[in-house]
GUTI-635292 format. One record per residue (C-alpha): x, y, z; residue in three letters. Coordinates in steps of 0.05 Angstrom, whole numbers, plus 5000, padded with zeros to 4 digits. Each point is the difference from the previous one (the first is absolute). Layout:
<atoms>
XYZALA
...
</atoms>
This chain:
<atoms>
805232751702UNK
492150074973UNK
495049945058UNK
493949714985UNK
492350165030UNK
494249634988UNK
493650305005UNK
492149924979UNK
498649355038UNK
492950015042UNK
494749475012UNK
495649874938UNK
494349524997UNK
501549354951UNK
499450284930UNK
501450645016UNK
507350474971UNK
505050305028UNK
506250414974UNK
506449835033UNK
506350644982UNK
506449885015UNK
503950685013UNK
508349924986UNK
504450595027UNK
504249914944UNK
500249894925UNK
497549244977UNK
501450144924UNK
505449635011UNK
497749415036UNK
497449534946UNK
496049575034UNK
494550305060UNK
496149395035UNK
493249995048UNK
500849485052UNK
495549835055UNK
499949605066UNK
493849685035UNK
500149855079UNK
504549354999UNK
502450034927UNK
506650184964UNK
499350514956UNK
498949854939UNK
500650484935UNK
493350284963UNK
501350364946UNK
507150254956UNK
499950534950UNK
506650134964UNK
502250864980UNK
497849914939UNK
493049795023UNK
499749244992UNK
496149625058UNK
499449345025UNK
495449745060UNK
499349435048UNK
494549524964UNK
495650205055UNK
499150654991UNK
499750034921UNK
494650344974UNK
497750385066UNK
508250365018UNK
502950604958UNK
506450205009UNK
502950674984UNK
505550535003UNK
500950574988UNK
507650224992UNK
499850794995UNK
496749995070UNK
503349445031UNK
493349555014UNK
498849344987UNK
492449755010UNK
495449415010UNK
492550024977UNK
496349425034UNK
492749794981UNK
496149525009UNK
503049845071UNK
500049395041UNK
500149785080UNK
506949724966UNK
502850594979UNK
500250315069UNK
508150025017UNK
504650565016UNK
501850274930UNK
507050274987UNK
504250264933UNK
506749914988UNK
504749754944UNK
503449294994UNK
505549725039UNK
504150275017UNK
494650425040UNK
499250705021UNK
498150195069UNK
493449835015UNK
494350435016UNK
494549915054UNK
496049714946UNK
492550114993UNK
494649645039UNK
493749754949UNK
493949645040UNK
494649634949UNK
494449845048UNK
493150045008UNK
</atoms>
């Protein structure tokens, strides 16, 4: 089964970036839909961003304008560009695809704080 690992998470000062990969040990070609989630202390997690194989995307209304989601099939990556962050955007930040789910990864920490 693919294993997923999240990396590229840090702290980041409100309105700052970050690039979020997401490394699967095997092929996604395959896997039509690839998802960002995140979780905040206290929270359910709660989906991001979407981006279909053939490279359509979709985001939570919150994050419009500011997420980019990507993938990249040949090398079995899927990413998250985030600008513009906010103290509200700091979560644990995971990838997977849609229910039913692959195994989780640890998920990557991202702290927007002065």
């Amino acid at each position: 089964q693919v294993q997923l690992v999240e990396s590229g998470g840090g702290l980041v000062q409100p309105g700052g970036s970050l690039r979020l990969s997401c490394a699967a040990s095997e092929s996604i070609f395959s896997i039509y839909y690839m998802r960002w989630y995140r979780q905040a202390p206290g929270k359910q997690r709660e989906w991001v961003a979407v981006i279909t194989s053939g490279g359509t995307t979709n985001y939570k209304d919150s994050v419009k304008g500011r997420f980019t989601i990507s993938r990249d099939n040949a090398k079995n990556m899927v990413y998250l560009q985030m600008n513009s962050l906010k103290p509200e955007d700091t979560a644990v930040y995971y990838c997977n695809t849609i229910s039913p789910y692959l195994p989780w990864g640890q998920g990557t920490q991202v702290t927007v704080s002065s």
